[in-house]
C-alpha positions in Angstrom: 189.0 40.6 21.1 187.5 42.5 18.4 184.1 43.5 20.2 186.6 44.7 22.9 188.1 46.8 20.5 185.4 48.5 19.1 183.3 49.1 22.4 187.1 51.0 23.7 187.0 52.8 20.6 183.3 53.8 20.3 183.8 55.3 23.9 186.9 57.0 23.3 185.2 58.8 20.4 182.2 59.7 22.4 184.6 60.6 25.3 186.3 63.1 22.9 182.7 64.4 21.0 181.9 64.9 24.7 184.8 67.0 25.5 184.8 69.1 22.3 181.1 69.9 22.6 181.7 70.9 25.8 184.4 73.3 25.0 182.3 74.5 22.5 180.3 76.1 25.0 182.2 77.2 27.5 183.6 79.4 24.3 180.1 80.6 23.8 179.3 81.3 27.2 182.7 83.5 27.6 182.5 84.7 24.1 178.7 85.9 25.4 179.9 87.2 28.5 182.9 89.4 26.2 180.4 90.9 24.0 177.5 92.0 27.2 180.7 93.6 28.6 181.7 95.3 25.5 178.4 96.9 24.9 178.3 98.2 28.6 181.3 100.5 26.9 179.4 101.1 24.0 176.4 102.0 25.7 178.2 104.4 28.2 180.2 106.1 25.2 176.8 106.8 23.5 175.2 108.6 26.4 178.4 110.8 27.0 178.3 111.6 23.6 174.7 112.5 23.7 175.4 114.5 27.2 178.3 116.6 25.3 175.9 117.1 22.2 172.8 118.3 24.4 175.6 121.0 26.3 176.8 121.9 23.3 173.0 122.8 22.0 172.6 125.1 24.9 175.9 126.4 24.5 175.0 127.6 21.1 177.6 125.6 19.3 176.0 123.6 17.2 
């Protein structure tokens, strides 16, 4: 009875390490996928900026 016990509860806590680690990541991997998108923004904000600055050169503005 006891060896029964502690084979259901060794597998319950390696079901459950399994689980967490695997949420773990699938946070990661959307986390990861949050941050590419995010610096797709970025990126696209820099270059309009740069666009605006270089029309503003041969504009005379600045």
């Amino acid at each position: 009875m006891r060896m029964d016990m502690t084979f259901i509860f060794t597998v319950a806590l390696a079901a459950a390490l399994i689980v967490v680690v695997f949420a773990f990541v699938v946070i990661i991997i959307y986390q990861r996928w949050r941050i590419d998108d995010q610096n797709i923004f970025i990126e696209r904000f820099i270059r309009q900026n740069e666009e605006q600055r270089q029309k503003m050169r041969k504009a005379g503005i600045v």
